[in-house]
N, C-alpha and C positions, 0 to 999 in steps of 0.2 A: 726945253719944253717947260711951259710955265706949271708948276707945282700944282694948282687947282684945274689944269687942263688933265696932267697925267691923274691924277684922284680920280677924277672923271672916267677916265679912258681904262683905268683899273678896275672901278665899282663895272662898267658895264661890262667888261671881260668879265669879272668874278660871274657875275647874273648870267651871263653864258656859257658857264663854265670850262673858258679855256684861258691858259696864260695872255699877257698883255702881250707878248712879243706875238702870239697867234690872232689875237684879236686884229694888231696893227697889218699884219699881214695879208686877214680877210677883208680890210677897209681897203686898201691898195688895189688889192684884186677886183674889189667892188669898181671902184673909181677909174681905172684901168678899163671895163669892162669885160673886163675876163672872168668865166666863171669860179665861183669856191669851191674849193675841196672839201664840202661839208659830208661826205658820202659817209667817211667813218665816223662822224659824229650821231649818239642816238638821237629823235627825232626833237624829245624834249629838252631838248639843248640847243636845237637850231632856232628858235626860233621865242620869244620873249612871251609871247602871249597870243592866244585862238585866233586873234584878228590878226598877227602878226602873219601866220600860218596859214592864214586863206589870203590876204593879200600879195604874201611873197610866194606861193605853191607856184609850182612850176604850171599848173593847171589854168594861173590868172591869167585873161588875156584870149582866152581859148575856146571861146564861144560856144561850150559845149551844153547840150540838150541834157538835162540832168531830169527832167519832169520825171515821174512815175505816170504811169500809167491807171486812168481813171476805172481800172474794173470792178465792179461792186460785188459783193459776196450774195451766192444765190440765195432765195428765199430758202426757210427751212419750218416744216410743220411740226411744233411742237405739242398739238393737241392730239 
């Protein structure tokens, strides 16, 4: 492996805080398509940043109805 590939391939393990041999593992699985074993990782660890997080959620893709519900708070007499 070329020496500024592995640097690379370290700095982005370290930012996700697991070993490079864990790291190489989760890319394999990725490419593979097999799921990761991210289950025992805490949540801030999985994922690099908020857009990272909603892009990759198991939830993308999911078509789901998130609206709230438009009910306006009753009037109220304060005189």
């Amino acid at each position: 492996m070329l020496p500024e590939v592995e640097r690379g391939l370290m700095a982005r393990a370290q930012a996700r805080g697991v070993s490079l041999d864990d790291y190489l593992q989760e890319l394999v699985a990725r490419e593979a398509g097999l799921p990761a074993a991210e289950e025992g990782r805490p949540i801030h660890r999985r994922f690099d940043n908020l857009s990272d997080l909603l892009l990759n959620s198991p939830f993308a893709g999911a078509n789901l109805d998130l609206e709230r519900p438009k009910d306006f708070p009753r009037p109220v007499d304060l005189g």
